[in-house]
Biotite code that builds the C-alpha atoms (Angstrom):
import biotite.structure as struc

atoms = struc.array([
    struc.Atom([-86.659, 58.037, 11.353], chain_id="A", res_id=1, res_name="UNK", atom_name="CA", element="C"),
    struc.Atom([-84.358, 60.058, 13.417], chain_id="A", res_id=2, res_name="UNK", atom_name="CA", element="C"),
    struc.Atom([-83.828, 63.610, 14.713], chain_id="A", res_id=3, res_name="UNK", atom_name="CA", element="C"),
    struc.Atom([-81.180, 66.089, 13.518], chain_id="A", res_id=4, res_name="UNK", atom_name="CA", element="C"),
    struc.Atom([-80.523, 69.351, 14.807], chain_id="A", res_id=5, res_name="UNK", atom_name="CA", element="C"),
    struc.Atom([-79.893, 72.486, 12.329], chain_id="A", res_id=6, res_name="UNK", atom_name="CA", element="C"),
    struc.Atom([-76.403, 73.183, 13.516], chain_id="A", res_id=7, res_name="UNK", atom_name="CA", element="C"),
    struc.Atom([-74.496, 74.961, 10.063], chain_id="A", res_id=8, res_name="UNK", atom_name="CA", element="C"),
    struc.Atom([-70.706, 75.760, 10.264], chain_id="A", res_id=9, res_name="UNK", atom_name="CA", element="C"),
    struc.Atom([-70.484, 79.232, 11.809], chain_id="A", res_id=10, res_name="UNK", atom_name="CA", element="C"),
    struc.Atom([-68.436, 80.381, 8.419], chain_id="A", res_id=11, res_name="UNK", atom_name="CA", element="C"),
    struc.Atom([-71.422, 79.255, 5.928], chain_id="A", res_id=12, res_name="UNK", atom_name="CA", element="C"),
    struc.Atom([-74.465, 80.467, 4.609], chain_id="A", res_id=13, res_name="UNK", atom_name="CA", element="C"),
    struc.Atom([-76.910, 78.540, 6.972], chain_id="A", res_id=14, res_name="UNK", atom_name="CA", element="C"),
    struc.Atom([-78.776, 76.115, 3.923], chain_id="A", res_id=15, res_name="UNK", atom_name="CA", element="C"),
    struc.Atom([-81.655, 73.847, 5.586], chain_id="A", res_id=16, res_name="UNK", atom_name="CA", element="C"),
    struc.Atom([-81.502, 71.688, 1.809], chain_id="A", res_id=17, res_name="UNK", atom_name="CA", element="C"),
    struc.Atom([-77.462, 70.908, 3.117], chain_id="A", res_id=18, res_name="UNK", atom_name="CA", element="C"),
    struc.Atom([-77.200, 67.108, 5.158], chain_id="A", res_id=19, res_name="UNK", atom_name="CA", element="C"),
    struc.Atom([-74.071, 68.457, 6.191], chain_id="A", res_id=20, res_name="UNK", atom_name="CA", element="C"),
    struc.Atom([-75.579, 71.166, 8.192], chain_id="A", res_id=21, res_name="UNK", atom_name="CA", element="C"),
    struc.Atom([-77.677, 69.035, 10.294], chain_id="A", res_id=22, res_name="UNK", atom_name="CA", element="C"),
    struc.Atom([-76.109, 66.719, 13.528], chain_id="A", res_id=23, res_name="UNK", atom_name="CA", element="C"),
    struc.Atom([-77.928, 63.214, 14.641], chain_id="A", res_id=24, res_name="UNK", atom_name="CA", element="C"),
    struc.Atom([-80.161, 63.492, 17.694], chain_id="A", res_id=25, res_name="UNK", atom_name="CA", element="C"),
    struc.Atom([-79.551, 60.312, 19.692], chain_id="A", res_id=26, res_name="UNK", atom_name="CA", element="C"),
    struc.Atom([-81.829, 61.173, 21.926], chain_id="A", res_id=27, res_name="UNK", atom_name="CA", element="C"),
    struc.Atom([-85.079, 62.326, 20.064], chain_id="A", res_id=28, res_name="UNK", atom_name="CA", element="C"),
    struc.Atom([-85.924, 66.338, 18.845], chain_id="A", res_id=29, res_name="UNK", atom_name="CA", element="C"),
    struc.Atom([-83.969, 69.653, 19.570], chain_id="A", res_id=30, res_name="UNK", atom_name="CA", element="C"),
    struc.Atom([-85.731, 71.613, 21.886], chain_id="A", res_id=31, res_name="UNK", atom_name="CA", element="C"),
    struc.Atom([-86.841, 74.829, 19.792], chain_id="A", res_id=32, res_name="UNK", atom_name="CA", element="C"),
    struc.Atom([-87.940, 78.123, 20.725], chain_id="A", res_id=33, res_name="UNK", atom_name="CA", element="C"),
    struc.Atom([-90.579, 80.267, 18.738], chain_id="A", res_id=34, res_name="UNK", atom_name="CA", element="C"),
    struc.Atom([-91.264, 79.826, 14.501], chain_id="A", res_id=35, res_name="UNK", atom_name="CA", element="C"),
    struc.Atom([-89.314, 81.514, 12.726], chain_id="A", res_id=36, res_name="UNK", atom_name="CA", element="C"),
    struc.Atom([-85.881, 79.507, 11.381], chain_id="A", res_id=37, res_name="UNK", atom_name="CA", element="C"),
    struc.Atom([-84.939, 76.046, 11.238], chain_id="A", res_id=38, res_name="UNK", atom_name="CA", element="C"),
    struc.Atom([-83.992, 74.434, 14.976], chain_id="A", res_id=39, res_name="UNK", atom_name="CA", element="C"),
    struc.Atom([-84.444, 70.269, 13.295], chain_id="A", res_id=40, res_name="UNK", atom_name="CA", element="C"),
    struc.Atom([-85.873, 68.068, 11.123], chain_id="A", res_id=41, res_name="UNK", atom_name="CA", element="C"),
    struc.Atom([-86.710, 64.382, 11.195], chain_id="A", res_id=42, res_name="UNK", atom_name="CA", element="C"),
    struc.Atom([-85.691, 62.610, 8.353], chain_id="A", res_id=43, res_name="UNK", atom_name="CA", element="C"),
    struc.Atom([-84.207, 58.870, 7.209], chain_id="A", res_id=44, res_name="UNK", atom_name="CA", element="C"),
    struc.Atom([-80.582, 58.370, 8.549], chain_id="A", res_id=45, res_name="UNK", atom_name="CA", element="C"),
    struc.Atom([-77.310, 57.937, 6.127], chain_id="A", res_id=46, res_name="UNK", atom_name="CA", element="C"),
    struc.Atom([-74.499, 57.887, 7.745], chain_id="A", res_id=47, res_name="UNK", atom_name="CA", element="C"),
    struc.Atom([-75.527, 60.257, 10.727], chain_id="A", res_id=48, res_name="UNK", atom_name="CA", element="C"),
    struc.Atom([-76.878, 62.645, 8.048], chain_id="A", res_id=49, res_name="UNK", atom_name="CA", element="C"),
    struc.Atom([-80.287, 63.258, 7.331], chain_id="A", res_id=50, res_name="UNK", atom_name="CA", element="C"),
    struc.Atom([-81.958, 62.221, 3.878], chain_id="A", res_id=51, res_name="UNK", atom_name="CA", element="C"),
    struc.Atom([-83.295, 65.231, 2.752], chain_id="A", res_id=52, res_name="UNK", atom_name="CA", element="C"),
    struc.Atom([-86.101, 64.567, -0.284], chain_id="A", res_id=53, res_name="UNK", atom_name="CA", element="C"),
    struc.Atom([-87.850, 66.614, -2.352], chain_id="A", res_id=54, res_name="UNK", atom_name="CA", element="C"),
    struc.Atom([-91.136, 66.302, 0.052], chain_id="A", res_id=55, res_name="UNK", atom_name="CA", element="C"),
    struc.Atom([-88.849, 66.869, 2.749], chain_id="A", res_id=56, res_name="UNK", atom_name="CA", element="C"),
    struc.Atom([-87.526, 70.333, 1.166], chain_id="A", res_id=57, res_name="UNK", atom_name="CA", element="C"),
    struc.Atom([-91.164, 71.431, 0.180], chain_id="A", res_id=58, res_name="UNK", atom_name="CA", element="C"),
    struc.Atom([-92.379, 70.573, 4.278], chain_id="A", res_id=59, res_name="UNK", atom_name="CA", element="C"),
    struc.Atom([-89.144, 72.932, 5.244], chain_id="A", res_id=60, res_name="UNK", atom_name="CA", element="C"),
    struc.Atom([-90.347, 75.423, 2.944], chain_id="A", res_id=61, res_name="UNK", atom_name="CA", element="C"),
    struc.Atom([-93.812, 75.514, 3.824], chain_id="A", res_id=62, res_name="UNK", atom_name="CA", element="C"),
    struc.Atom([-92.912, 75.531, 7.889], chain_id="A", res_id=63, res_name="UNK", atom_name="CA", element="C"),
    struc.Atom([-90.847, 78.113, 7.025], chain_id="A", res_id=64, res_name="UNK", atom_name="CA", element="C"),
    struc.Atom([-93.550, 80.619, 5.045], chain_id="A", res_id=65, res_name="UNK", atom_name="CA", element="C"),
    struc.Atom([-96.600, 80.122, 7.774], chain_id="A", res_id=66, res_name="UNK", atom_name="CA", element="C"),
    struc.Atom([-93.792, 80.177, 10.651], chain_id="A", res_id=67, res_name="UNK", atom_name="CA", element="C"),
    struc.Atom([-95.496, 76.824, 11.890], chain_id="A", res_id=68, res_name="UNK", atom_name="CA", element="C"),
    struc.Atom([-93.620, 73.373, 12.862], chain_id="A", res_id=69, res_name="UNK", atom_name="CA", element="C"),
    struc.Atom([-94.675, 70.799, 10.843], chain_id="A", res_id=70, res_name="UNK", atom_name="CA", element="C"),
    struc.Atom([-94.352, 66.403, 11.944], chain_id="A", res_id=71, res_name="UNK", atom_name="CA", element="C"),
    struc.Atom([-91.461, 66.718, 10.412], chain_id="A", res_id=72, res_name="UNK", atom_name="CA", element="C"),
    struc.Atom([-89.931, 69.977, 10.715], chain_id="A", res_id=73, res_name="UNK", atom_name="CA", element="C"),
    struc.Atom([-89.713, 72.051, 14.177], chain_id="A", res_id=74, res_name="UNK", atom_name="CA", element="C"),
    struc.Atom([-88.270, 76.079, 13.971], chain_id="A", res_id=75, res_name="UNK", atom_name="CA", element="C"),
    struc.Atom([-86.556, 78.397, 16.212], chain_id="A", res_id=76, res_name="UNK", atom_name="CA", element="C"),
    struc.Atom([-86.393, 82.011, 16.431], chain_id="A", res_id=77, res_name="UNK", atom_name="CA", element="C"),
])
């Protein structure tokens, strides 16, 4: 699996669900400060976007509601 970093288009709704909001880590995890938003996820590659699955969406969701990275999911402030 590979590393993406949450980087949304600075004239969109920032949307953790979106592949297209996410770049390709080469190089292994964002660095993230503090638990509160989305800083990366690790997920299945396609194309240099990240496969984002159901389980994947309900680990984002639950990182996001106890403000606590997850394997799979790491937040920022």
């Amino acid at each position: 699996m590979a590393w993406y970093s949450f980087t949304p288009p600075g004239m969109s709704t920032p949307n953790p669900a979106n592949p297209f909001h996410y770049t390709l880590e080469p190089l292994g995890p964002p660095s993230c400060l503090s638990n509160q938003h989305v800083c990366g996820l690790q997920a299945d590659d396609d194309s240099g976007r990240p496969i984002i699955t159901f389980d994947l969406l309900a680990e984002i969701a639950q990182a996001l509601e106890n403000r606590t990275p997850s394997v799979n999911v790491l937040l920022k402030s």
